[in-house]
VEXMAR-916183 format. One record per residue (C-alpha): residue number from 1; residue in one letter; x, y, z. Coordinates in Angstrom, 1 decimal, padded with zeros to 4 digits. Layout:
BEGIN
+-----+----+--------+--------+--------+
|   i | aa |      u |      v |      w |
+-----+----+--------+--------+--------+
| NUM |  A |      X |      Y |      Z |
...
+-----+----+--------+--------+--------+
This chain:
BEGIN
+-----+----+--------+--------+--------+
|   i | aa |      u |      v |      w |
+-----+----+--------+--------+--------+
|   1 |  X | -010.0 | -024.8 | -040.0 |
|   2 |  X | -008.7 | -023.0 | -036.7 |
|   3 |  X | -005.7 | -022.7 | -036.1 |
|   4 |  X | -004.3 | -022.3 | -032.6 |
|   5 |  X | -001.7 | -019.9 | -031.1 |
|   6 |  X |  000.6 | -020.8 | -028.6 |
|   7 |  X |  000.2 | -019.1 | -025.6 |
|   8 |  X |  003.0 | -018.3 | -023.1 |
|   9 |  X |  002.6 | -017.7 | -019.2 |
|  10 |  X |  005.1 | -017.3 | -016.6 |
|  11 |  X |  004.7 | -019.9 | -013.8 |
|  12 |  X |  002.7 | -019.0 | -011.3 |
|  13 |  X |  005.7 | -019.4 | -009.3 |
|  14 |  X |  007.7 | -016.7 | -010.3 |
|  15 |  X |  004.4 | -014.2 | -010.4 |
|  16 |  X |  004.5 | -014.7 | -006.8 |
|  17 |  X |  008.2 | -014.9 | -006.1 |
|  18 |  X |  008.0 | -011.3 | -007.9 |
|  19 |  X |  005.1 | -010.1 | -006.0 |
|  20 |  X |  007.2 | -011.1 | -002.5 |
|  21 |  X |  010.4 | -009.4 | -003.7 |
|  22 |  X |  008.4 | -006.1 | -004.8 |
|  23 |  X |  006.9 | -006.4 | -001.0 |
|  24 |  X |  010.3 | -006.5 |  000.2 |
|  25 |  X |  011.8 | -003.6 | -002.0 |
|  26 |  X |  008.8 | -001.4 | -001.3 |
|  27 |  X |  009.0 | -002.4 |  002.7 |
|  28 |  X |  012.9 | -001.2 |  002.3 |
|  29 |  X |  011.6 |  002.1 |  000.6 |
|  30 |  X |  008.7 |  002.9 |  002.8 |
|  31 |  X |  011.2 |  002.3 |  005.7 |
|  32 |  X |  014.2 |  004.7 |  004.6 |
|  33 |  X |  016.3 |  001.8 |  004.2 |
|  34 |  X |  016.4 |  002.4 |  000.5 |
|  35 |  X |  016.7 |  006.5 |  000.5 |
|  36 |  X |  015.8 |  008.7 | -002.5 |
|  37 |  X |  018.9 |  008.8 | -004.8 |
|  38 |  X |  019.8 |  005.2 | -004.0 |
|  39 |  X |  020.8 |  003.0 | -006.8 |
|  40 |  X |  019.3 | -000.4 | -007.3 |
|  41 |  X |  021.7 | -002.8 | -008.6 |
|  42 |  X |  020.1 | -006.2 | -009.9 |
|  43 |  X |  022.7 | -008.4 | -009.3 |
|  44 |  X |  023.1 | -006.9 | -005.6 |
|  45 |  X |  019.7 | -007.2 | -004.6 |
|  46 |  X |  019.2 | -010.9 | -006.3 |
|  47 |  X |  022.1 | -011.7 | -003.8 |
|  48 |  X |  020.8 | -010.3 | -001.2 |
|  49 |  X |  017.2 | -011.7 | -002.0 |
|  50 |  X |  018.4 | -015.1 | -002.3 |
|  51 |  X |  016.4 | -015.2 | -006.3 |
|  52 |  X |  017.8 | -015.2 | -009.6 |
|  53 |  X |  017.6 | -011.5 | -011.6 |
|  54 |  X |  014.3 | -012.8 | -013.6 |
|  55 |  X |  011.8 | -011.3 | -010.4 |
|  56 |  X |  014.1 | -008.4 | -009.4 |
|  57 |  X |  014.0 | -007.6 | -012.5 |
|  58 |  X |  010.1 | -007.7 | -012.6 |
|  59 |  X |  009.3 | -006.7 | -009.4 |
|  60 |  X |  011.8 | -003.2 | -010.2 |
|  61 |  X |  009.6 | -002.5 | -013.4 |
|  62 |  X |  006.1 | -002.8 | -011.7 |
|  63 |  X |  007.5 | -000.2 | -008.7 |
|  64 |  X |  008.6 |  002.3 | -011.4 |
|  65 |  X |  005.3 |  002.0 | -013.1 |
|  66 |  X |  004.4 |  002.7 | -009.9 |
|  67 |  X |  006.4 |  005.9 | -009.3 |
|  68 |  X |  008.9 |  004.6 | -006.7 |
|  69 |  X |  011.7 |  003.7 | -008.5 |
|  70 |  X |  012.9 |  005.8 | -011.9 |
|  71 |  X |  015.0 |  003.8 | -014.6 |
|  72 |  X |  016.8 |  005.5 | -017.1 |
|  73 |  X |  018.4 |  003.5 | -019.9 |
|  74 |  X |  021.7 |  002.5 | -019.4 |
|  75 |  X |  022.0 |  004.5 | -016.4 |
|  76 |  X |  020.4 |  002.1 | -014.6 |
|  77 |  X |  017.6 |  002.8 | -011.8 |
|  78 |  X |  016.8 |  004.7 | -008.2 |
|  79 |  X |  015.0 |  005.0 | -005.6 |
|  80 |  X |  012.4 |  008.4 | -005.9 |
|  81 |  X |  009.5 |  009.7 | -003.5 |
|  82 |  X |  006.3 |  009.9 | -004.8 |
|  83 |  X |  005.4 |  013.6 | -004.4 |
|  84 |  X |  002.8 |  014.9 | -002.2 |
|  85 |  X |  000.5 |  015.8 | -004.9 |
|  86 |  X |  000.9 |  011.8 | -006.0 |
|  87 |  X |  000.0 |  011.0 | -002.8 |
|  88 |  X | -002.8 |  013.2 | -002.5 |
|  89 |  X | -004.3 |  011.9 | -005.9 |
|  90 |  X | -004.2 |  008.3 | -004.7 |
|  91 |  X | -006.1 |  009.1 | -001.9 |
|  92 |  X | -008.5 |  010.4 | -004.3 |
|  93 |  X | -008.9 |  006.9 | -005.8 |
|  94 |  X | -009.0 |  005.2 | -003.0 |
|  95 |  X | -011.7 |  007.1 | -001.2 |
|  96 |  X | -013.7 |  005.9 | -004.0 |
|  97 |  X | -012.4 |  002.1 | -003.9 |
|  98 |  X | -013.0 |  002.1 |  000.0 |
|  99 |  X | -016.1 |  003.2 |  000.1 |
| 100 |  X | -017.1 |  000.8 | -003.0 |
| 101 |  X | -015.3 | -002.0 | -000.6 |
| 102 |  X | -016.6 | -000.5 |  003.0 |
| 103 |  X | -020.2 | -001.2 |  001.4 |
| 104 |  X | -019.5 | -004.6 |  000.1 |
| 105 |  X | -017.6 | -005.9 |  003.1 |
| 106 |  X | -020.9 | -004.7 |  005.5 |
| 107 |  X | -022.9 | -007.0 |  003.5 |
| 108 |  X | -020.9 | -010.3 |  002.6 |
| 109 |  X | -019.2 | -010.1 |  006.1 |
| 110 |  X | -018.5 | -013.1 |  008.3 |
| 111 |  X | -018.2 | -013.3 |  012.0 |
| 112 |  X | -014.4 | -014.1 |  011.5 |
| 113 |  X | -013.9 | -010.7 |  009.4 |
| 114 |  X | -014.9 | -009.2 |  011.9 |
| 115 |  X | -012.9 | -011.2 |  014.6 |
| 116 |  X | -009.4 | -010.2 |  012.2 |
| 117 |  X | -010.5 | -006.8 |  011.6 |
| 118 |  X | -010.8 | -006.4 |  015.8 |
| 119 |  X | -007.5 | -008.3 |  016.3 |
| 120 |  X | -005.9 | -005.6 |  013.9 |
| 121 |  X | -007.4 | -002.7 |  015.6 |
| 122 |  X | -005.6 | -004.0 |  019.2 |
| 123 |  X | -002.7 | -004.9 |  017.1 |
| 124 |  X | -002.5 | -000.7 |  016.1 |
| 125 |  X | -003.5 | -000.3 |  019.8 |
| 126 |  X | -000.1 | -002.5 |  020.8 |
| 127 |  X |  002.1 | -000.6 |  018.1 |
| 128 |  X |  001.3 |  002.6 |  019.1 |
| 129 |  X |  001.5 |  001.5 |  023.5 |
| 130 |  X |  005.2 |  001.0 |  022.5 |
| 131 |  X |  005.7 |  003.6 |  019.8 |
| 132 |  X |  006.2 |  000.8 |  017.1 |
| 133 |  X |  005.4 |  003.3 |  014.1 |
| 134 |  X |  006.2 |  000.8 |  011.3 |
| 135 |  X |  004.4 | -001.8 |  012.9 |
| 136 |  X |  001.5 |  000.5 |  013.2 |
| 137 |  X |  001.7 |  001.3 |  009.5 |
| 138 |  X |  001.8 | -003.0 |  008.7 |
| 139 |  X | -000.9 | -003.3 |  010.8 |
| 140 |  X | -003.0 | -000.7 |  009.6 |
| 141 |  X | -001.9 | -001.9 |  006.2 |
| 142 |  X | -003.6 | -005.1 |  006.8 |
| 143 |  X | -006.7 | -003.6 |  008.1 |
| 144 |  X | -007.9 | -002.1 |  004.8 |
| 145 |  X | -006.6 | -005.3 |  003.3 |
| 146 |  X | -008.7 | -007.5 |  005.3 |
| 147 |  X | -011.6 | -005.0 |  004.4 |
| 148 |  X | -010.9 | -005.5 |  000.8 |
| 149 |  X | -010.6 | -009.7 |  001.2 |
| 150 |  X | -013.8 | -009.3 |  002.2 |
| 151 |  X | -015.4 | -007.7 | -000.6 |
| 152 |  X | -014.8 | -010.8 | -002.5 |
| 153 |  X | -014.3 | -008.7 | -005.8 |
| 154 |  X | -011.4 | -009.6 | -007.5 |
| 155 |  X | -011.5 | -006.1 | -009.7 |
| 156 |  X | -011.2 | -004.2 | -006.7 |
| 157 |  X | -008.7 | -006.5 | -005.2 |
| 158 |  X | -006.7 | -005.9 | -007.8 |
| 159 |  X | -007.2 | -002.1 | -008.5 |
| 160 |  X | -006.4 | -001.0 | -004.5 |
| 161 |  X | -003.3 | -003.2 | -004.4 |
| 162 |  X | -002.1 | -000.9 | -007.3 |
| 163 |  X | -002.5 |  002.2 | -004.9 |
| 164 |  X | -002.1 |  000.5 | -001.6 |
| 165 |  X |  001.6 |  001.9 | -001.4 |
| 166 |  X |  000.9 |  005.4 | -001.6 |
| 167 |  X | -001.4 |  004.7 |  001.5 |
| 168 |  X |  001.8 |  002.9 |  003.2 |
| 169 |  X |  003.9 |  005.6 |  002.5 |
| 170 |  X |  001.7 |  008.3 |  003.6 |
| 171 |  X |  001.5 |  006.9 |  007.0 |
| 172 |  X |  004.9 |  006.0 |  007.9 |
| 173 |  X |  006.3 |  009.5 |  006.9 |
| 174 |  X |  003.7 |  010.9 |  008.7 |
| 175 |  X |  004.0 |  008.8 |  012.0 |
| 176 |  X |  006.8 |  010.7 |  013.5 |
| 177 |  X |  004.1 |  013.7 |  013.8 |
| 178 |  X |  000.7 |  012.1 |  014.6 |
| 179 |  X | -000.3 |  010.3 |  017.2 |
| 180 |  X | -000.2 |  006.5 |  016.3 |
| 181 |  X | -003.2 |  006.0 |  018.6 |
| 182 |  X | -005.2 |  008.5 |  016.7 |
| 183 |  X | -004.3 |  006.9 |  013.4 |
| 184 |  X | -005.5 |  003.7 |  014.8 |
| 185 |  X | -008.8 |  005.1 |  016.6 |
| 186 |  X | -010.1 |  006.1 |  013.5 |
| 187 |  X | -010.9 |  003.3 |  011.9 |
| 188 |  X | -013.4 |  001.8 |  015.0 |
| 189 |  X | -016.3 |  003.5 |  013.0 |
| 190 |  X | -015.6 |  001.5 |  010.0 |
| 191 |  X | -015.5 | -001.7 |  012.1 |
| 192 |  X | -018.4 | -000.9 |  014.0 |
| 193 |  X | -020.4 | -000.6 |  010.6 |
| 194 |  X | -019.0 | -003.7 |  009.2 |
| 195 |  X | -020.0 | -006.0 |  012.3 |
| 196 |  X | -023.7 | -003.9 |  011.9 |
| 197 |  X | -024.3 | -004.9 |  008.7 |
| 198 |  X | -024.7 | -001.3 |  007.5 |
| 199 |  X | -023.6 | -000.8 |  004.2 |
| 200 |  X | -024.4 |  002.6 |  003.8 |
| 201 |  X | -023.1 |  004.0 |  006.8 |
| 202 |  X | -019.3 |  001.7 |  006.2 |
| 203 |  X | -019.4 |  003.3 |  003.3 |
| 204 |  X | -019.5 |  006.8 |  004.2 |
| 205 |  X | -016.9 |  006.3 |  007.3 |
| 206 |  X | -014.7 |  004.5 |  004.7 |
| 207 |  X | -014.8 |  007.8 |  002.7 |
| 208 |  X | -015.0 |  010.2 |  005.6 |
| 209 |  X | -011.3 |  008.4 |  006.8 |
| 210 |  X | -009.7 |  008.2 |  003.2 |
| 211 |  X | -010.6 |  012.6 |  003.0 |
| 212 |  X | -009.5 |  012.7 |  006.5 |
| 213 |  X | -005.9 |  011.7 |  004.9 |
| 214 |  X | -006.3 |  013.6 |  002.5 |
| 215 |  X | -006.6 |  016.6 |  004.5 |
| 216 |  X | -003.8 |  016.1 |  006.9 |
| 217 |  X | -001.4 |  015.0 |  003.8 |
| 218 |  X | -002.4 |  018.8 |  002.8 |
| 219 |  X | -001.5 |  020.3 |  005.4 |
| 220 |  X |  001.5 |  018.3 |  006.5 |
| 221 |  X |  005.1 |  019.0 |  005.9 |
| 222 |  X |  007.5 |  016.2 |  006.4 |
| 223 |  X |  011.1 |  015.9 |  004.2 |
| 224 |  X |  009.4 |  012.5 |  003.0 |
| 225 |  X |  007.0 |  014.2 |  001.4 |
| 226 |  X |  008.4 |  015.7 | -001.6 |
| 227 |  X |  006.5 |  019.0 | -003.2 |
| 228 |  X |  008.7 |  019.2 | -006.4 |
| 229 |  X |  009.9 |  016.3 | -008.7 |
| 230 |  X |  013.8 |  015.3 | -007.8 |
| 231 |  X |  016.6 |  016.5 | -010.0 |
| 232 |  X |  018.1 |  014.1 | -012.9 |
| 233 |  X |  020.0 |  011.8 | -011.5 |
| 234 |  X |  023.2 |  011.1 | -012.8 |
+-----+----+--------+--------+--------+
């Protein structure tokens, strides 16, 4: 005879009540409204998030596995940097994943990919006409997302959303010292590819870009950017 196990889920609900308020937290971070060293209170932020502790709570645990918040036990949690050696390694990753998605996305793409992935390009274009760095960096952001949609691979979906804020981070500490139309010039090859159907060549721009990235986050120096791991703090 089998016997059965209860299973338990949370509602789907809260999964994506959680997923918004880690958007939100992480937006705060990337954005310096949230410095290194600030404390995150869970009461406080449920207020000010209009949700109950259960997704703060949540949403605060996935960003520390993440390395953008550190919690301490009974001491509560902060707000910490990734360094620019954590950077540097998600880069690494994602090189891989982009290319992986660059490939796919040439050859399952749709004429209204393609349409979204040009309106994003001229949104960059926009953002960077009136020196809107964050809005470069959301729209940029959604850019590689839209590239990833359209892989239609749930796995790698789910593995580059997992990195996608170290990408988010690297480009608005960096957009006070590069030029915002550069940073959205450089993905035309990709597109160009993509519309081609030519899944070898998005592949290797989508590489080429992530070591380009790679390369400037070695050379640049920017406070954000931290080379050493922050003090304890107490």
């Amino acid at each position: 005879m089998t016997s059965e196990r209860a299973l338990t889920h949370r509602p789907v609900e809260r999964e994506v009540l959680s997923s918004q308020v880690k958007d939100r937290i992480l937006t705060w971070i990337v954005q310096g409204d949230l410095p290194p060293g600030s404390r995150l209170v869970e009461t406080r932020l449920a207020q000010q998030l209009g949700t109950s502790q259960a997704p703060i709570r949540e949403a605060l645990r996935d960003l520390a596995t993440l390395g953008f918040i550190e919690t301490q036990p009974y001491k509560g949690s902060w707000v910490r940097k990734p360094t620019k050696r954590e950077l540097i390694e998600a880069v690494e990753v994602r090189a891989e994943l982009e290319g992986l998605a660059a490939r796919l996305a040439a050859t399952r793409r749709t004429d209204k990919c393609v349409t979204e992935l040009e309106a994003l390009l001229a949104a960059m274009a926009d953002a960077a006409d009136r020196g809107d760095a964050h809005e470069q960096a959301r729209k940029n952001t959604e850019f590689h997302a839209r590239i990833i949609e359209a892989t239609e691979n749930e796995t790698l979906q789910r593995h580059w959303s997992m990195l996608e804020p170290f990408g988010r981070t690297y480009i608005t500490a960096s957009a006070e010292g590069i030029d915002l139309h550069y940073l959205g010039d450089r993905h035309r090859g990709i597109l160009d590819a993509i519309r081609d159907q030519d899944p070898d060549l998005a592949a290797e721009r989508a590489r080429v870009h992530a070591a380009e990235v790679k390369e400037m986050l070695e050379n640049f120096d920017h406070p954000e950017l931290r080379e050493e791991e922050e003090a304890d703090l107490r």
